[in-house]
C-alpha positions in Angstrom: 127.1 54.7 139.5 124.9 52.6 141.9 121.2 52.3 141.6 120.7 54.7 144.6 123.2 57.5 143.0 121.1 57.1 139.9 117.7 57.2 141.7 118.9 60.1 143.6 120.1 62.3 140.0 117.1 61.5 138.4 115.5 63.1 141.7 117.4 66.1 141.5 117.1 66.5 137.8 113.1 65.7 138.0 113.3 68.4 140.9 115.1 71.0 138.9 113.0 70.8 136.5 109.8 71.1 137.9 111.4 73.7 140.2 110.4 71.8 143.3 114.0 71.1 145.1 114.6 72.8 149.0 118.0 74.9 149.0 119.5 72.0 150.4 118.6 69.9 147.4 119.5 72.8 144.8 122.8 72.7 146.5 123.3 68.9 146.1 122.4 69.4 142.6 124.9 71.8 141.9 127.3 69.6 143.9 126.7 66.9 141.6 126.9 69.4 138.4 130.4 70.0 139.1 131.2 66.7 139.3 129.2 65.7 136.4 128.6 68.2 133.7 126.2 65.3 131.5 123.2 66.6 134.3 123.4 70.2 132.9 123.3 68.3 129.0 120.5 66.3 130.1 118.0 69.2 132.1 119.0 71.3 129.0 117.6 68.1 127.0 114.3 67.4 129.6 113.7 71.3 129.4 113.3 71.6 125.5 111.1 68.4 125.7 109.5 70.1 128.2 108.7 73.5 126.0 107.6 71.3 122.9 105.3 69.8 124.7 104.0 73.0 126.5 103.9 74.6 123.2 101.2 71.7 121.8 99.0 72.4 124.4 99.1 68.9 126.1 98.2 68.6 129.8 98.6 65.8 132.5 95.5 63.9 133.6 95.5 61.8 136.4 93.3 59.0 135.5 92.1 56.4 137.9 93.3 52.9 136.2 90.1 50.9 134.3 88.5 47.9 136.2 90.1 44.7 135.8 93.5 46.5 134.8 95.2 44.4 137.6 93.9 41.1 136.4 94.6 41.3 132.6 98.6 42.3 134.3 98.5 39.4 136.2 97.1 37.4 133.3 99.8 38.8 131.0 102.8 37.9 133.6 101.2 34.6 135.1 100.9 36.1 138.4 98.2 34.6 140.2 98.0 35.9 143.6 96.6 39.6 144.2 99.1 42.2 145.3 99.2 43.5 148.6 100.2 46.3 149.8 102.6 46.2 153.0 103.2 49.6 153.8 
């Protein structure tokens, strides 16, 4: 499978799961279940993580990064030069 098949399953699976896939999309999934049962194994899999998780109460935070997170990276990988966006 090449990266951008794999990018694009774990897409569709995140997707499924999450129930935020256009019909087109749901229909590209199913496409690829056909051809590849191991999705339906692994969203079976994702979705029981899923419920355990549910079922201990835990919630997502989004969490702005602490200061100096970017420098003690750098440090850690001897990159010097700050990163720059180019987009």
């Amino acid at each position: 499978m090449t990266p951008e098949a794999s990018s694009r399953r774990e897409e569709l699976i995140a997707g499924a799961l999450t129930d935020d896939l256009s019909d087109a999309e749901w229909e590209e999934l199913n496409d690829a279940r056909t051809a590849d049962p191991s999705i339906d194994v692994e969203i079976a899999e994702l979705s029981a993580i899923a419920e355990r998780l549910d079922g201990r109460g835990l919630t997502w935070r989004e969490e702005s990064p602490s200061r100096g997170l970017e420098e003690r990276i750098r440090a850690a990988t001897s990159q010097t030069e700050p990163y720059k966006d180019n987009k």
